[in-house]
C-alpha positions in Angstrom: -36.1 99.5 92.2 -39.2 101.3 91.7 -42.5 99.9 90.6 -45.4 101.8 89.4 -49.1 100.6 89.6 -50.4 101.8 85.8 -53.7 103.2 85.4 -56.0 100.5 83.1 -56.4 102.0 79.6 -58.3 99.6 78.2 -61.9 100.5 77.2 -64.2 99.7 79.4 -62.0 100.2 82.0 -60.8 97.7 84.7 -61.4 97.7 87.8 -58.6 95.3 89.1 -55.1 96.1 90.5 -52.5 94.0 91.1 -51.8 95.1 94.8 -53.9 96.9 97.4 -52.8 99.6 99.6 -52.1 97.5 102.3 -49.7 95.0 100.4 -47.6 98.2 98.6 -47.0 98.9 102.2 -45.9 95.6 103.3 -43.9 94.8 100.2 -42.3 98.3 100.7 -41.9 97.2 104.3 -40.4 93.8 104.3 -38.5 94.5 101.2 -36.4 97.5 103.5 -37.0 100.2 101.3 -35.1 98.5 98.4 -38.4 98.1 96.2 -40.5 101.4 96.3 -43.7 101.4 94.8 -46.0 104.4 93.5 -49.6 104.1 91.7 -50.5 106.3 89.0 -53.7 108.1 89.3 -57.0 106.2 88.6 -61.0 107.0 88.9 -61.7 103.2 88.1 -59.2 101.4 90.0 -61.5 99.7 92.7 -59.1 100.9 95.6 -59.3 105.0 95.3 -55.8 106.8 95.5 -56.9 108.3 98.4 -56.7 104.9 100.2 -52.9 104.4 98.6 -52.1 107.6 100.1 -53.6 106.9 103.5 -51.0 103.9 103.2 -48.1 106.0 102.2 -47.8 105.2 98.8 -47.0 108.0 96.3 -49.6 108.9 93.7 -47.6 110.7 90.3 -48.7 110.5 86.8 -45.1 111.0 86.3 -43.5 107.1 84.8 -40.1 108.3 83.5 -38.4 107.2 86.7 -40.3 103.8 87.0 -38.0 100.2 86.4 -41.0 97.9 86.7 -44.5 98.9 85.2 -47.3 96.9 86.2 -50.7 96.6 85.1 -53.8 94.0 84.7 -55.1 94.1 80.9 -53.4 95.5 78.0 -51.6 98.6 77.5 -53.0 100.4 75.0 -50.5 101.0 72.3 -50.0 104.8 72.3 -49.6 104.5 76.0 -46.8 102.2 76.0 -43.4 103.6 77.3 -40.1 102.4 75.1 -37.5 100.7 77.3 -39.5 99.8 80.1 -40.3 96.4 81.6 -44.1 95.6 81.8 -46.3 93.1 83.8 -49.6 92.7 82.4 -51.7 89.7 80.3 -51.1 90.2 77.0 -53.3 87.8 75.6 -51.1 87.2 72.6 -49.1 83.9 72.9 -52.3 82.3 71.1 -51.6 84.7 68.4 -54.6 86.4 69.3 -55.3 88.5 66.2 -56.6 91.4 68.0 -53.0 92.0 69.6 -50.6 91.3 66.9 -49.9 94.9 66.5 -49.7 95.4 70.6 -46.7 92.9 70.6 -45.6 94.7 67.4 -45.5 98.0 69.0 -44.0 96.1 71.9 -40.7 95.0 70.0 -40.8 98.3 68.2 -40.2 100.6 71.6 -37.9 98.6 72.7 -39.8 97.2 75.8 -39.8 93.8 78.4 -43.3 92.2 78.3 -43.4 89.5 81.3 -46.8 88.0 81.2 -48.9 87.0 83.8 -50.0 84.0 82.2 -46.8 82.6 81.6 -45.7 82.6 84.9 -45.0 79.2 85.6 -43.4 76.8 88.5 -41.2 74.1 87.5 -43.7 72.2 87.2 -45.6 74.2 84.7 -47.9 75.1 87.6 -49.5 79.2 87.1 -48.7 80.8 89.6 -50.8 83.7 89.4 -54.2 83.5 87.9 -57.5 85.5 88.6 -59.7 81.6 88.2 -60.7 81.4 91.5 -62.7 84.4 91.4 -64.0 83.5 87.8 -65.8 80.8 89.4 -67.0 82.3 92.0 -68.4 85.1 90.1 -69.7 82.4 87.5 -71.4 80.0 89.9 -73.2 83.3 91.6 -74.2 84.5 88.2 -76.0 81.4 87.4 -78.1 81.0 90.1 -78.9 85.0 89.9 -79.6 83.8 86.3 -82.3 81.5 87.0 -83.7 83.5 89.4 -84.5 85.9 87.1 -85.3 83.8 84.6 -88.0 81.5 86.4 -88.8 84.1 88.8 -88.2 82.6 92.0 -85.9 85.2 93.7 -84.0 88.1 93.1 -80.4 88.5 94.1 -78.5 91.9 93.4 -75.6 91.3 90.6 -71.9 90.7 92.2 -71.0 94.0 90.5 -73.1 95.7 92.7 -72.2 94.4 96.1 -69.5 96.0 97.8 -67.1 92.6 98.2 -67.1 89.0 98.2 -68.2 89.2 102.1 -71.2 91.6 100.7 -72.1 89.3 98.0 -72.5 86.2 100.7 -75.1 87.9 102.6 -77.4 87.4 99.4 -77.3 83.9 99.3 -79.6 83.5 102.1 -82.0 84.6 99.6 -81.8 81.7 97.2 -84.9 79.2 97.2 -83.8 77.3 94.6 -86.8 74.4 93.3 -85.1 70.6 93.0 -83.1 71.4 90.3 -79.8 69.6 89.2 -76.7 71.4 88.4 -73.7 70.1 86.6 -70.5 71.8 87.0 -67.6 70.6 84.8 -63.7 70.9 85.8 -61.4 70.7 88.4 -58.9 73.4 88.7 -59.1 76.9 90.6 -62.0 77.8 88.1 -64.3 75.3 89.3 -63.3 75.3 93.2 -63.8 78.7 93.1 -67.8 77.7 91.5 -68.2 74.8 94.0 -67.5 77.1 97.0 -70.4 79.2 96.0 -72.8 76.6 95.6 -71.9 74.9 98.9 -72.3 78.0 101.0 -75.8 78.4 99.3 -76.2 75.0 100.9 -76.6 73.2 97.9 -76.2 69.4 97.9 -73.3 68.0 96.5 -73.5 64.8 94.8 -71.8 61.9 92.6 -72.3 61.9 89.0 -73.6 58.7 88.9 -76.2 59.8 91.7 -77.4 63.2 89.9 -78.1 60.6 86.9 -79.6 57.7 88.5 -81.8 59.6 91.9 -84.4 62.1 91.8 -84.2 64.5 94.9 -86.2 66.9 96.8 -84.1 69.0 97.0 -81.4 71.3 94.7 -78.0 69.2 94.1 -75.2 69.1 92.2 -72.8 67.6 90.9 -68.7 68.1 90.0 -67.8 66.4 86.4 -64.1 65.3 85.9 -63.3 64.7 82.0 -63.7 61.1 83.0 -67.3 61.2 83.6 -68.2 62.3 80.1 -66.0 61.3 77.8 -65.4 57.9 76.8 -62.6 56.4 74.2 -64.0 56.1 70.5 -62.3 52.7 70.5 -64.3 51.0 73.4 -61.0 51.2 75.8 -60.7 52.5 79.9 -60.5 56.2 80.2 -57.0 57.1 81.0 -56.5 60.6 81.5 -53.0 60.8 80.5 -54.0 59.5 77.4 -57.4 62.0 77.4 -54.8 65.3 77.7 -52.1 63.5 75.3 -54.4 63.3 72.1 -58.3 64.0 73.0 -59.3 62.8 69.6 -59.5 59.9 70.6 -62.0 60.7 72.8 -66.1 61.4 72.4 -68.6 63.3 74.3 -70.8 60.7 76.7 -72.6 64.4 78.0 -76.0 64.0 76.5 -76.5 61.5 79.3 -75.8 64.4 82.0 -78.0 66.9 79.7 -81.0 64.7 79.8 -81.5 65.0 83.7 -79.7 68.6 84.4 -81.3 72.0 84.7 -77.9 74.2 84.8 -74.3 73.6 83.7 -72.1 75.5 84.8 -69.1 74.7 82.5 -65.2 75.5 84.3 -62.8 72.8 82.6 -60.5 74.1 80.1 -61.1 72.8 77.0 -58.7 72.0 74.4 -60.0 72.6 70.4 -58.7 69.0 69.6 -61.0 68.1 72.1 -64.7 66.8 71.7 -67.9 69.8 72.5 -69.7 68.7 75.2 -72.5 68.9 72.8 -73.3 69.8 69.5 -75.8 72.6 68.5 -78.3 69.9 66.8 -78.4 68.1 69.9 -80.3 71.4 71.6 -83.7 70.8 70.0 -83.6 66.9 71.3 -86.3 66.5 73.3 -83.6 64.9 75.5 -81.8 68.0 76.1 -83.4 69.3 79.2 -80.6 72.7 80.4 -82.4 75.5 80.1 -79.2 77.8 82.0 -76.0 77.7 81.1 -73.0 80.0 82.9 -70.1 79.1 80.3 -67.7 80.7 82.9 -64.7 79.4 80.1 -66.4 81.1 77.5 -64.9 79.8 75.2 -66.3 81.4 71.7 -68.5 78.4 70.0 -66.0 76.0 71.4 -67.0 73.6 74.4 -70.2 74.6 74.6 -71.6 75.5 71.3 -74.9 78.1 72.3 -71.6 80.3 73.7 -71.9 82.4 70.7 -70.5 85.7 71.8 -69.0 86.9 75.1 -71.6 88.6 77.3 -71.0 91.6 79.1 -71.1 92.5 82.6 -73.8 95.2 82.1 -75.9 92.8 79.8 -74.5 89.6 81.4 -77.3 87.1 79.8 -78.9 86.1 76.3 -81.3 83.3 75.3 -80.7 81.3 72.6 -83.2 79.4 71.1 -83.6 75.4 71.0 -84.6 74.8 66.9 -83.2 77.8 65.2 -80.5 78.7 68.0 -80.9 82.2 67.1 -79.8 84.6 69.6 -82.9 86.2 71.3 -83.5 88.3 74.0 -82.3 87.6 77.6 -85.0 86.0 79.4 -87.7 86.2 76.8 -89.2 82.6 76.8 -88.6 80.0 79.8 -88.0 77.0 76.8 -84.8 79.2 75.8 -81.8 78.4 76.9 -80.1 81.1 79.1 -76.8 81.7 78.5 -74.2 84.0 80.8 -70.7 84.0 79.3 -69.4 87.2 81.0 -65.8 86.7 79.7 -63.9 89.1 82.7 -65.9 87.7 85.6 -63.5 88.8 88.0 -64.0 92.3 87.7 -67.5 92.3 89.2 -65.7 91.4 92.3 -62.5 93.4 91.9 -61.6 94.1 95.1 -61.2 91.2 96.4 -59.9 89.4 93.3 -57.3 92.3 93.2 -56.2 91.3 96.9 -56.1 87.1 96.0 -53.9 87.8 92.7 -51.5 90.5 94.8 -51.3 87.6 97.2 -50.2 85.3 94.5 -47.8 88.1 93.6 -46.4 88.6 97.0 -45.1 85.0 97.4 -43.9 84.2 93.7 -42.8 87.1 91.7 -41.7 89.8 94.2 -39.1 88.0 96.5 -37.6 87.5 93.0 -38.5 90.7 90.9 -34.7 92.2 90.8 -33.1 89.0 89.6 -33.5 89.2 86.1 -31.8 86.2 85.5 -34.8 84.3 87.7 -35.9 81.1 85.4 -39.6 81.8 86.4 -39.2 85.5 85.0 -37.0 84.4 81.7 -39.8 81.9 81.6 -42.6 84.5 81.3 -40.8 87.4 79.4 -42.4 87.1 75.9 -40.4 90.0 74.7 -36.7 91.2 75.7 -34.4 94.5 73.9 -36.7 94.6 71.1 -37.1 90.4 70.0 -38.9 87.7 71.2 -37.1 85.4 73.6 -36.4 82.2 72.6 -40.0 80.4 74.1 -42.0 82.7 72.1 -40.3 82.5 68.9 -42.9 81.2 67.5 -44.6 84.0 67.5 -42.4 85.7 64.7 -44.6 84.7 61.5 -47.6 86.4 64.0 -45.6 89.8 64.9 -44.0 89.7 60.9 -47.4 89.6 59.4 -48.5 92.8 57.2 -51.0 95.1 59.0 
């Protein structure tokens, strides 16, 4: 079988790659010869061909021959090739408007989209997500933010450091004041965030301390959906009963937003689900964040001053407390500064490129020429030009006019 590494087509480009040099070797390696792998050429990838080849791993615009073609982002449309299989996130089982007619063109040529981000355990468990490095990317860009913002240090961006290990030798640099952070979730995203801020040697602590204490000292603190929401009925939190129907449920934040400087916000949020806050509660005296990293970004969901996804070149934008206009990035200290980069990863690509080929290695390759794997049936959106049966609800989205 033979597996190409497709350049990114997407505009701007990414970065990211689903294996490095190193690991097409090793999979080639350990897999005796029976899965070869090539990589088509690329001036963005964040590993340069040259290092492929240094590794022995052919470099050939030339995809006629390929089984398996795997990228990161979407395909773009006129790039697709009929009858092949594809790896990549297509962002459509949400019926994402913007890629209705990607999966249209998909079923048209014939092609086998398995998505990344249906790739599930047994369980239900992802098996290969990008999260961790959101949230490490996230929890760096929000201190960088109010650094700049306040003028208390200057880090260089992630994008410019070389690699994660590059990145850490900023943080000695952080002299944070005795602010109090908030950090919400606790999946990948948010261990990812909390790893950051512990190795900048900021002070963990209990929700009901980082409410109740006043410290000399930065500190934070990690939120479960427990320690802000509270049943509209009067009943004990159950969190079973939080994830089965969160309308039940209201916000109890505002008491966390009355003593906090910076959220950084990592729980998935579902839309049935109550905002953390709501926009009027941004002028209330009471509302003291001034620096928000929505690392979910979530587009005026959980956090309502996410108005628009930032970009990794112009990664920040204030919004005002009373009119909650958007303003200029930094321009008053009573804004609130917002960073809602919404492809964090990329500004460490590198290494987020090695944790997700990991991730590869030891769930999707040992398995990658069954075709009959349930983990791969699971994920494969689109099979001999229909959606498998999963995804069949998708057919009013793919049967819509244009």
């Amino acid at each position: 079988m033979k597996i190409t590494l497709i350049r990114e087509g997407k505009v701007p480009a990414d970065k990211r790659v689903a294996f490095s040099p190193q690991q097409c070797k090793q999979i080639q390696e350990d897999s005796q010869n029976q899965l070869s792998i090539s990589i088509e050429p690329s001036e963005f990838r964040c590993y340069t061909d040259q290092e492929y080849k240094d590794h022995g791993i052919e470099c050939s615009a030339a995809l006629g021959q390929s089984d398996i073609l795997i990228g990161i982002k979407e395909v773009p449309i006129d790039s697709l090739i009929p009858d092949k299989t594809y790896f990549f996130f297509s962002h459509t089982i949400k019926k994402q408007a913007h890629n209705r007619k990607l999966l249209q063109a998909i079923l048209a040529k014939n092609i086998t989209l398995i998505d990344y981000e249906c790739l599930v355990d047994e369980r239900g468990e992802r098996v290969t997500a990008f999260g961790k490095y959101a949230g490490i990317v996230g929890a760096y860009n929000a201190i960088w933010t109010y650094g700049k913002k306040y003028k208390c240090f200057d880090l260089r961006r992630a994008k410019d450091c070389f690699d994660l290990a590059d990145m850490e030798t900023e943080y000695a640099k952080v002299n944070l004041p005795p602010i109090k952070i908030v950090l919400t979730g606790g999946g990948r995203v948010a261990g990812g965030a909390m790893g950051v801020l512990d190795r900048m040697g900021i002070a963990k602590v209990s929700p009901t301390e980082l409410l109740e204490q006043n410290f000399d000292h930065p500190v934070y603190a990690a939120l479960s959906s427990a320690d802000y929401h509270e049943r509209k009925d009067g009943g004990d939190f159950s969190k079973q009963d939080f994830y089965k129907d969160p309308t039940a449920f209201k916000s109890t934040f505002m008491h966390f937003a009355a003593v906090a400087d910076m959220l950084i916000a990592c729980a998935y949020w579902d839309p049935k689900a109550p905002r953390l806050f709501e926009k009027a509660a941004v002028g209330n005296i009471d509302f003291k964040i001034r620096v928000i990293a929505d690392v979910t970004c979530d587009i005026d969901g959980s956090i309502p001053t996410t108005h628009r996804a930032s970009t990794i070149l112009d990664p920040v934008y204030d919004i005002e407390t009373i009119s909650l206009e958007e303003k200029s990035a930094f321009s008053d200290e009573d804004h609130i500064s917002v960073m809602a980069i919404d492809n964090l990863p990329c500004e460490l690509p590198r290494d987020a490129s090695l944790s997700f080929g990991k991730q590869l290695m030891t769930h999707v390759i040992p398995v990658i020429m069954d075709a009959q794997n349930p983990m791969l049936q699971r994920a494969t959106i689109a099979h001999a030009g229909k959606l498998t049966p999963p995804y069949a609800y998708l057919s009013d989205y793919v049967n819509a006019p244009a």
